[in-house]
C-alpha positions as CSV (number, residue, x, y, z in Angstrom):
1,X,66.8,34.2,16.7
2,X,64.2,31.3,16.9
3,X,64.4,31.2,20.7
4,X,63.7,35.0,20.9
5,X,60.8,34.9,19.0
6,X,59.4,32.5,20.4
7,X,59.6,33.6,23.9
8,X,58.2,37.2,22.6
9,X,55.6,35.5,21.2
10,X,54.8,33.8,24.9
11,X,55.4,36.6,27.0
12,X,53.0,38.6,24.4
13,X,50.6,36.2,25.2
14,X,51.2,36.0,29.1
15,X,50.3,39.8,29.0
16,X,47.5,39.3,27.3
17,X,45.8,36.9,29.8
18,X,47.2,38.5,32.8
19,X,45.4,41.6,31.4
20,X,42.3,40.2,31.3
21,X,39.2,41.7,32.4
22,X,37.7,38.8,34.3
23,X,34.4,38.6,31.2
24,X,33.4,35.4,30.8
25,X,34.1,36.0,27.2
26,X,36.2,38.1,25.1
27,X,34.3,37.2,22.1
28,X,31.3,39.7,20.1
29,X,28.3,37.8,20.6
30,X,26.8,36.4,17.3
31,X,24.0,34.1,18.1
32,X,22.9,31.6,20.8
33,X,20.6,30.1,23.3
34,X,19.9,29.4,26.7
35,X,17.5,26.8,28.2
36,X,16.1,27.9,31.5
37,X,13.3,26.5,33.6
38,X,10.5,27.7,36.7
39,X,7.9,27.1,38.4
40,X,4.3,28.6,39.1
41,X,2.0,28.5,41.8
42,X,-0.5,28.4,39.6
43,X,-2.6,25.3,39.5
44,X,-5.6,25.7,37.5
45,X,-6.0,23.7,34.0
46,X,-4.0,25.1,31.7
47,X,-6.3,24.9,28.8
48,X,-8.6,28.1,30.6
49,X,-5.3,30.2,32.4
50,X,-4.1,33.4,31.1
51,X,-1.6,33.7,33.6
52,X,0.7,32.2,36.0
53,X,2.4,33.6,39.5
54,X,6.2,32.3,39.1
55,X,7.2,30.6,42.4
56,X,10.3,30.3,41.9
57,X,13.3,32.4,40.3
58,X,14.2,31.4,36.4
59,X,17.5,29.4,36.8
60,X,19.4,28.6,33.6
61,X,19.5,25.2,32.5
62,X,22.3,25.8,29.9
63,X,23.5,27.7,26.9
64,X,24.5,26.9,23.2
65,X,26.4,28.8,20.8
66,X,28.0,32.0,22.5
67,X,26.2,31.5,25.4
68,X,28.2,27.8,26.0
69,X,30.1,28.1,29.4
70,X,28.9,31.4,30.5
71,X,28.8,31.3,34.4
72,X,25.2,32.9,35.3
73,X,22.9,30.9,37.2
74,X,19.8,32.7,37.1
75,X,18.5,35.9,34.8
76,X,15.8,38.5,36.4
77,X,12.8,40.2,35.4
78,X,10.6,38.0,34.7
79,X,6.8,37.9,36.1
80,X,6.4,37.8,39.0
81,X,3.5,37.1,37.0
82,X,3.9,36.0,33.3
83,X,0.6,36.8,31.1
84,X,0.1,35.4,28.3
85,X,-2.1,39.0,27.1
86,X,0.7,40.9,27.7
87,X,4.1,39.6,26.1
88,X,6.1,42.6,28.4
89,X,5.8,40.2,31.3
90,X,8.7,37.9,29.5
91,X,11.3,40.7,30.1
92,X,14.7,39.5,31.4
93,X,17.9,40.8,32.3
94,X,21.8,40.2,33.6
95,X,24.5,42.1,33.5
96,X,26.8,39.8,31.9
97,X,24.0,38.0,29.6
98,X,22.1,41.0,28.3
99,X,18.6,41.9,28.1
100,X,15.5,41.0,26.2
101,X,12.0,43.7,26.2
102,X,9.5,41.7,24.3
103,X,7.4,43.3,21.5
104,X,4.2,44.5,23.0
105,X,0.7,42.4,22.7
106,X,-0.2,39.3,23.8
107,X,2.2,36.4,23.3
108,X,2.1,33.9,20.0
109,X,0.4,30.7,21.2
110,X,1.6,27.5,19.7
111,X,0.5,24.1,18.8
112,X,0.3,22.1,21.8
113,X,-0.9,18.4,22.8
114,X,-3.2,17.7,26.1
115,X,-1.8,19.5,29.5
116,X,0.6,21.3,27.3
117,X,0.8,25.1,26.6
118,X,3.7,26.4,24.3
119,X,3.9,30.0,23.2
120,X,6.4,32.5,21.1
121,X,7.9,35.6,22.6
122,X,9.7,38.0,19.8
123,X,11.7,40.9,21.0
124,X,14.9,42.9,21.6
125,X,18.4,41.2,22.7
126,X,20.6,43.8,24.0
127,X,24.1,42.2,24.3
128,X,25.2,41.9,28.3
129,X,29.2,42.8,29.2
130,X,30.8,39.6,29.1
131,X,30.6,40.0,25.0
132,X,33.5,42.5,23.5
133,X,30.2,44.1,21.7
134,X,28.1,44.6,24.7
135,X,25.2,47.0,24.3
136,X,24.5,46.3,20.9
137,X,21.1,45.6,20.1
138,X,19.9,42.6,17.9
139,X,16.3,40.3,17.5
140,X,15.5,37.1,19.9
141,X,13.0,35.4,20.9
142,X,11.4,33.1,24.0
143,X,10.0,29.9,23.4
144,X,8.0,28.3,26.2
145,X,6.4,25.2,27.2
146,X,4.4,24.5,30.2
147,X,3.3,21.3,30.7
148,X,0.8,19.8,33.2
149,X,-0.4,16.2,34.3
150,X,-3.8,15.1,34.6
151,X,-5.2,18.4,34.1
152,X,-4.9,20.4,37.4
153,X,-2.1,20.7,39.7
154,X,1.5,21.7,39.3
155,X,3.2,22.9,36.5
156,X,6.1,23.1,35.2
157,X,7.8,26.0,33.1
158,X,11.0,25.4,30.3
159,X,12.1,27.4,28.0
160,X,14.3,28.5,25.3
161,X,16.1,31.9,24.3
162,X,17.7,32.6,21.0
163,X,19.3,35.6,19.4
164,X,19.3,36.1,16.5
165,X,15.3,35.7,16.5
166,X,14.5,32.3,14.8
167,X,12.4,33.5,11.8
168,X,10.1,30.7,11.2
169,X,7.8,30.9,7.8
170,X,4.5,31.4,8.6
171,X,2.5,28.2,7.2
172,X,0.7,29.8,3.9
173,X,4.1,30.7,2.9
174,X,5.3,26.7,3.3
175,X,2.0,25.8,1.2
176,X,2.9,28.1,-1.4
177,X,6.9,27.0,-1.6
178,X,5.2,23.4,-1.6
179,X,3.1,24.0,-4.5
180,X,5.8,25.3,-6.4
181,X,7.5,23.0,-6.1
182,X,5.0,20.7,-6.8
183,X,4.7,22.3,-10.4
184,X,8.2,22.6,-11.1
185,X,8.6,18.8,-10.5
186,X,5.4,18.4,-12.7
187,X,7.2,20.7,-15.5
188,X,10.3,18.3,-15.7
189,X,8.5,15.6,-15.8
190,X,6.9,16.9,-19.4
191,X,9.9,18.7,-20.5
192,X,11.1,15.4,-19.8
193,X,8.5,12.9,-22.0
């Protein structure tokens, strides 16, 4: 009876791979990222351009969460020229990935040291076919850094995408949680003494 089972149990499971559909996963998509990185031909000082002509096409780097081992090389759509007034130029797709339409307006510029631009792309994720819930539609977000020596010359382009969006609290709203806690600490203290 043991031995029966068990080999019921096998040749269930046998069926089941030799059934299936050749996606990279079978798994819904919940959340993750890939890293991907360009280049521009663009070689003015980043600190006065708006825009940049992508040379190259977007390969990706790799992925994190349920993106880990997808087999993709390369996602489409972007540019050919990314503008930092118009956030519609970060647009991507693959079939098996999914898509991503940015919200419309410029992009979010970010903090950034000397010969470095970063910037914030929010958006729409719709989930690619080699996720059991493709089509579905969800939040992400781009995060890019270009980064440039000396001033002038080459640059080069890395980024990040994410879904679910990372929802990041805008800095009055970290002052405020700070100074409450600030005056909850102080309110121990004389509840305390």
């Amino acid at each position: 009876m043991k031995l029966s089972t068990a080999f019921l149990t096998g040749a269930i499971a046998l069926a089941g791979v030799a059934s299936f559909d050749g996606t990279a996963h079978a798994i819904p998509f919940t959340s993750g990222s890939l890293a991907f990185q360009a280049t521009t031909s663009t070689t003015t000082a980043l600190a006065s351009t708006t825009s940049f002509v992508l040379s190259s096409p977007t390969n990706l780097v790799s992925g994190a969460g349920d993106f880990l081992g997808l087999s993709a090389t390369g996602i489409s759509g972007f540019g050919p020229t990314l503008t930092l007034s118009n956030a519609l130029t970060f647009n991507f797709t693959n079939g098996g990935i999914g898509s991503f339409v940015a919200n419309t307006g410029p992009v979010e510029l970010l903090p950034g040291g000397t010969g470095i631009l970063s910037f914030f792309v929010t958006g729409s994720y719709t989930i690619g076919s080699d996720f059991a819930n493709a089509g579905t539609v969800i939040t992400g977000d781009e995060t890019f850094s270009l980064t440039q020596t000396n001033g002038v010359g080459a640059i080069s382009i890395s980024g990040t995408f994410q879904a679910p969006e990372n929802v990041v609290p805008e800095p009055m709203t970290v002052a405020l949680l700070g100074t409450g806690l600030v005056g909850l600490g102080a309110l121990r203290r004389r509840i305390k003494a």
